[in-house]
Legacy VTK file of the C-alpha trace (Angstrom):
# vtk DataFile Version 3.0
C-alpha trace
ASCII
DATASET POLYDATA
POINTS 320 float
86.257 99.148 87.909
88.371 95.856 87.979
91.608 96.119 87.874
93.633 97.262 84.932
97.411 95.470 84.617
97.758 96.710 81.011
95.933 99.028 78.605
96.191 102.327 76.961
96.504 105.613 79.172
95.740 109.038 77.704
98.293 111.852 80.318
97.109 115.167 79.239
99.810 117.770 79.548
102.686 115.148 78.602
105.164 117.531 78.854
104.636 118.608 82.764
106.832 118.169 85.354
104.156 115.442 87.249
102.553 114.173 83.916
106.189 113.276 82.301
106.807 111.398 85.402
102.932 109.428 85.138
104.354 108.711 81.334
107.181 107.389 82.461
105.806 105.143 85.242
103.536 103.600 83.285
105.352 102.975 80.306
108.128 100.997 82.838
105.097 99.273 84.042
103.753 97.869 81.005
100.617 100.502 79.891
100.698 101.972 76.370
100.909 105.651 76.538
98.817 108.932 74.785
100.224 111.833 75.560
99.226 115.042 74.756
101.133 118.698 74.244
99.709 121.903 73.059
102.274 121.990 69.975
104.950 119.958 67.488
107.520 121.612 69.411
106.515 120.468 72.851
106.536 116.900 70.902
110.158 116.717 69.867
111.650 116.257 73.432
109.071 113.913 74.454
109.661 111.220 71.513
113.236 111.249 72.102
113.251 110.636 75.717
110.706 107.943 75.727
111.955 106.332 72.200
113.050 102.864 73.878
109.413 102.404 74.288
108.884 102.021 70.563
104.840 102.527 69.606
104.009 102.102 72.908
104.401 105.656 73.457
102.547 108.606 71.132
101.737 112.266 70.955
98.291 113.799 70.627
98.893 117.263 69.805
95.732 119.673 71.798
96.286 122.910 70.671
95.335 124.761 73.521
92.177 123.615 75.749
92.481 127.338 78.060
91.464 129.330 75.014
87.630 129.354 76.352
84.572 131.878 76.517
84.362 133.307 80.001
82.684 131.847 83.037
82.345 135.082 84.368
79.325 136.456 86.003
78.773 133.031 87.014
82.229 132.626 88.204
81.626 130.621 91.315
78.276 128.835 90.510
79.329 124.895 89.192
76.342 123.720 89.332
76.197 125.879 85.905
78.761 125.920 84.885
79.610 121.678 85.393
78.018 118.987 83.973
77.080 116.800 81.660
75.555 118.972 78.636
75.056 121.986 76.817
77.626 124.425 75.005
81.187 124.621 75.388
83.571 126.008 72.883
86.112 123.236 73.844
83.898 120.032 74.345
85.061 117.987 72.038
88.920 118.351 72.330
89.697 115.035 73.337
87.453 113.357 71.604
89.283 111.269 69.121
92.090 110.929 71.667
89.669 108.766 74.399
88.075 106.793 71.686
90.662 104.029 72.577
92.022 104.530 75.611
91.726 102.701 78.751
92.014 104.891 81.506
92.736 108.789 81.674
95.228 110.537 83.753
93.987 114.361 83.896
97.239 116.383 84.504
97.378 119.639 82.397
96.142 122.870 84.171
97.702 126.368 84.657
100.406 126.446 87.137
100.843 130.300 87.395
100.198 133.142 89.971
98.137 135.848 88.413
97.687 139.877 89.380
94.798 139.875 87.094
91.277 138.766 87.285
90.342 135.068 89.043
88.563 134.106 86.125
91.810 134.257 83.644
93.263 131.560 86.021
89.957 129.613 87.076
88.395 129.310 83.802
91.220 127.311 82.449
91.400 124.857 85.208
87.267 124.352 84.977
87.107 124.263 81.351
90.307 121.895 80.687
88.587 119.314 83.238
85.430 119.492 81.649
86.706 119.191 78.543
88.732 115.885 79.152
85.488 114.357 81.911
83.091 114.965 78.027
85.248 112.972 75.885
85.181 110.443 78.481
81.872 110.440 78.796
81.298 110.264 75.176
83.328 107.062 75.157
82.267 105.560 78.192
81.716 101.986 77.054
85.756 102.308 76.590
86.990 104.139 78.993
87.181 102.503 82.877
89.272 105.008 85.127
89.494 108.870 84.826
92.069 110.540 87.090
91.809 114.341 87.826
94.699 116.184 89.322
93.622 118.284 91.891
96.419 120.056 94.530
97.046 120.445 98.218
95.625 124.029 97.876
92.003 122.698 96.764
91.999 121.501 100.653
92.598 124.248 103.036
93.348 127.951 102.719
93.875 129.980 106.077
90.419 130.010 107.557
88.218 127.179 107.099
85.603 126.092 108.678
83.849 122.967 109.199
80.447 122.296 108.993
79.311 122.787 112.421
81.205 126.069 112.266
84.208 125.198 113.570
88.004 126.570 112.648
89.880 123.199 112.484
93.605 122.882 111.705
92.822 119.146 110.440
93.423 118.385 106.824
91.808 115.149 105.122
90.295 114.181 102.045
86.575 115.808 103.544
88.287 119.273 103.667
87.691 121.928 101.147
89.499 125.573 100.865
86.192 127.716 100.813
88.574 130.596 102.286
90.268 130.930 98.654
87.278 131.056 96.802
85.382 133.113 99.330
88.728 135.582 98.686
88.360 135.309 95.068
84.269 136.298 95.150
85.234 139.060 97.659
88.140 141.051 96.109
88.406 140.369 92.092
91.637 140.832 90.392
92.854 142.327 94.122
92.607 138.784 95.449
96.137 137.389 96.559
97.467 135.347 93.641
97.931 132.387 95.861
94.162 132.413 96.773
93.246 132.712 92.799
95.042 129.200 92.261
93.898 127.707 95.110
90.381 128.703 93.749
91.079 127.402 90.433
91.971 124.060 92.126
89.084 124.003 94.241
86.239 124.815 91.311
87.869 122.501 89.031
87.681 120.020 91.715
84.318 120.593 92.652
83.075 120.857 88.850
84.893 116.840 88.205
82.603 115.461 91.188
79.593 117.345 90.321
79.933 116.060 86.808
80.786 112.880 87.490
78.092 112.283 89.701
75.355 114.025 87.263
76.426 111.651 84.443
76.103 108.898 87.270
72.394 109.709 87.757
71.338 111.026 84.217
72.467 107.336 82.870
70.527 105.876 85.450
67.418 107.798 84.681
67.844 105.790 81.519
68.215 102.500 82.757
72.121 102.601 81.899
75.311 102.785 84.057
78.272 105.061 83.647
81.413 101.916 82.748
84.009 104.379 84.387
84.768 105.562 87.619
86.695 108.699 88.824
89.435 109.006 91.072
91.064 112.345 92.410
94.967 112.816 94.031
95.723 115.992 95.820
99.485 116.758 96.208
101.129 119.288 98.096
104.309 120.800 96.812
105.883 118.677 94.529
109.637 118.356 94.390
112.302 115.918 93.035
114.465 115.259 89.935
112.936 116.667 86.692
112.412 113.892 83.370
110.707 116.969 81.505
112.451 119.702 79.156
113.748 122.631 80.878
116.269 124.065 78.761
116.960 127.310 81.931
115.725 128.415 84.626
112.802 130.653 83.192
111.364 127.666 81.906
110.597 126.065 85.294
107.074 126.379 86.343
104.947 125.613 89.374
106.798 123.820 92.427
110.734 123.508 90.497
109.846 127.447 89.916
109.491 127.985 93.493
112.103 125.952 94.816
114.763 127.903 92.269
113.524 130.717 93.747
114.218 130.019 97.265
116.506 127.974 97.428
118.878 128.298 94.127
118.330 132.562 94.274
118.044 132.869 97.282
121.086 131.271 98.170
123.307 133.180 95.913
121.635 136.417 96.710
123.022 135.997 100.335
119.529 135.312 101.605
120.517 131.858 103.823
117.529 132.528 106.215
115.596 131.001 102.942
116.680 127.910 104.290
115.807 127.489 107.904
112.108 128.951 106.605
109.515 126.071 106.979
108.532 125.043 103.182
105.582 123.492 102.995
104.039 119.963 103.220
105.923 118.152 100.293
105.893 115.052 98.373
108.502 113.111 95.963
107.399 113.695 92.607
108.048 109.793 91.816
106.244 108.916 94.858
102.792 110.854 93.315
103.631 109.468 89.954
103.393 105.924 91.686
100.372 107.031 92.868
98.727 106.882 89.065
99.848 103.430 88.655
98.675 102.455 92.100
95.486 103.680 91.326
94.779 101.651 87.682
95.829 98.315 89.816
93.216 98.919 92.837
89.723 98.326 92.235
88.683 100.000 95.357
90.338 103.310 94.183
87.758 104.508 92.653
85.516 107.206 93.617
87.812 108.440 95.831
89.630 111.243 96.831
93.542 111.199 97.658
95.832 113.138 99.652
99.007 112.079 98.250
101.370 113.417 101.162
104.218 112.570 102.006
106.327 115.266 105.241
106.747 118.469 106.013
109.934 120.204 105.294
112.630 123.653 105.851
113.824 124.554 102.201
117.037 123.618 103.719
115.883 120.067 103.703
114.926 119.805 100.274
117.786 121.358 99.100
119.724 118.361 100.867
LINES 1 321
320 0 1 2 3 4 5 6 7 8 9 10 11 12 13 14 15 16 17 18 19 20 21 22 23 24 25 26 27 28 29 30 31 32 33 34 35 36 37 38 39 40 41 42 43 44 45 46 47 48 49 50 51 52 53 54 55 56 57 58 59 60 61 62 63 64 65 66 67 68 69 70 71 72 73 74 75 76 77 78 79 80 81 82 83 84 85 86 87 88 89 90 91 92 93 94 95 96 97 98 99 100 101 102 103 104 105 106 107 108 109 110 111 112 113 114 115 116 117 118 119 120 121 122 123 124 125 126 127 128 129 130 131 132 133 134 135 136 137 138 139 140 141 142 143 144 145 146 147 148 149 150 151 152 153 154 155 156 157 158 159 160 161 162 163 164 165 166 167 168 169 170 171 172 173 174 175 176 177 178 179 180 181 182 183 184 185 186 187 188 189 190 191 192 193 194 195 196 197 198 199 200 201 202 203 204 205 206 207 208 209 210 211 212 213 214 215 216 217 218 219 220 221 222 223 224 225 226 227 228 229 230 231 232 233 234 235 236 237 238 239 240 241 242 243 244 245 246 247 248 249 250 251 252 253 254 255 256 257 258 259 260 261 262 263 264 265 266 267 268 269 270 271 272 273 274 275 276 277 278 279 280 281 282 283 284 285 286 287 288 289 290 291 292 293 294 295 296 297 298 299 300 301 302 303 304 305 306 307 308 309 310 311 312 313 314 315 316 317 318 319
C-alpha cells in the first residue's frame, strides 16, 4: 500500500478507551473519521468532544456485532470457522460503513473476564473481526489498510513452547499463546478467566491472518489482487489519561478497570503492598494510538505484525 497522508478512517468501537484515542489522533493529523458505537447514546458524548472537527468526524451506529450463532463444537478449528465465504449471521455489518473509507482501524472487542463458557468470550472477538475483514473485502477496490487490534495476551501465556519444543521466555512478534487456548480446549467454562481472553485474542488473531491470506490466494486464483493490506498491533496493558466517557468508576473497563482496582482500591483499602507488586509490561495509551497513524504513513507496515511495547512497571509506578 503507498502511503496514505489523508483519507477517510472507519475506528470501530469509537467509544473505547484505545479507539477514542486512534479518533483523536487522526483527526489532529488531518484523516476524516467513521466511527462506530453500538447505540445513539454511546453517540452523544462522542459528537461533543470531537465537535471542533466539524464533518470531518461521524458516527456509524453497529448495533451490536457479538450477538452471533455459536462457534461451538468447532470452537478452536479457524480454518472453519475463518475465511473468506459462506454464512455468517453478522457478515454484512459494516458494509455500507467501508464503502468509502480509506483505511480501517479494527478496535472493538470484549474486554471482560468471564466464569462462564470460552465460547461466550471467544466468539465475539472471532466473529466481530470477521465481520469488519468481509466488508473490507467486499470493498476492496476502496479500501488500502485494515488494522486489527490484537493484545499482549495473544503472544505468550505461561508455558509456551517453540517449535523445536523448547520453553522460551522470549517474546516477539513470531510468538503465539497456545498455553491459553490449549487451557480453554482442556477445562471449558473451568478455564481461568484470564486464559479465556487471552484465547479470544489469540483465535481472533489467528482467524484475521488466515483470512487475509485466503482472500490473498482465492483473488489470485482469478487473476486479481487483493488492493489492501493488513496490519496487526499487539499492546500490553494499556494505561494513561482517558478522552472516552466514564461517568464512575463501574464504567471503566479493561486496563483503567484494573488499574482502579489496584491501585485506586487498593490503596484506600489499606492494601499498599498493591504497589510495590510488579504490574505488567505497559504502554502509554497515546503512544499505541500513534501507532495507528504511524502505520497509514509507512508503506512497509503492512503485513506485519506489531508489538507495540513500551516498559515494564510496579503499580506504584504507574500510579506516579
Amino acid at each position: 500500500m503507498p502511503t496514505l497522508a489523508s483519507g477517510k478512517v472507519l475506528v470501530t468501537g469509537a467509544n473505547g478507551y484505545i479507539a477514542a484515542w486512534v479518533v483523536k489522533d487522526l483527526l489532529e493529523n488531518g484523516y476524516a473519521v467513521r466511527g462506530t458505537v453500538r447505540s445513539e447514546s454511546k453517540a452523544t458524548y462522542l459528537r461533543e468532544y470531537f465537535k471542533a472537527f466539524g464533518d470531518k468526524f461521524e458516527i456509524a451506529i453497529v448495533p451490536d456485532i457479538t450477538k452471533v450463532r455459536s462457534i461451538c463444537p468447532l470452537l478452536f478449528h479457524i480454518y472453519v470457522l475463518i475465511r473468506p465465504s459462506g454464512d455468517d449471521a453478522q457478515d454484512g455489518a459494516f458494509d455500507q460503513h467501508v464503502a468509502d473509507v480509506d483505511a480501517i482501524a479494527h478496535i472493538a472487542s470484549p474486554v471482560h473476564l468471564s466464569d462462564g463458557e470460552p465460547s461466550e468470550v471467544i466468539d465475539p472477538a472471532v466473529r466481530g473481526t470477521r465481520t469488519v475483514l468481509s466488508s473490507a473485502l467486499l470493498h476492496r477496490a476502496r479500501v488500502r489498510r485494515v488494522f486489527v487490534t490484537s493484545s499482549a495476551a495473544a503472544l505468550k501465556g505461561g508455558n509456551d513452547v517453540d517449535l523445536a519444543g523448547r520453553t522460551s521466555n522470549r517474546i516477539d512478534e513470531s510468538s503465539w499463546n497456545n498455553y491459553s487456548v490449549q487451557r480453554c480446549e482442556e477445562k471449558g467454562r473451568a478455564a481461568d478467566p484470564m486464559h479465556k481472553y487471552s484465547a479470544s485474542k489469540v483465535l481472533a488473531e489467528r482467524g484475521a491472518w488466515e483470512f487475509y491470506e485466503s482472500a490473498k490466494k482465492d483473488l489470485a486464483a482469478k487473476g486479481e489482487t487483493l488492493e489492501w493490506d493488513m496490519a496487526v498491533f499487539c499492546p500490553p496493558f494499556v494505561f494513561g489519561p482517558s478522552v472516552q466517557e466514564s461517568p464512575s468508576p463501574e464504567a471503566l473497563s479493561g486496563s483503567q478497570a484494573e488499574f482502579y482496582k489496584r491501585v485506586v482500591q487498593g490503596v484506600t483499602g489499606g492494601e499498599l503492598e498493591q504497589l510495590t507488586q510488579f504490574g505488567l509490561w505497559v504502554v502509554d495509551v497515546r503512544d499505541l494510538a500513534r501507532a495507528f497513524v504511524l502505520g497509514l504513513q509507512k508503506e512497509e507496515a503492512g503485513g506485519e505484525r506489531f508489538v507495540i511495547c513500551g516498559f515494564p512497571a510496579a503499580w506504584q509506578d504507574l500510579s506516579e
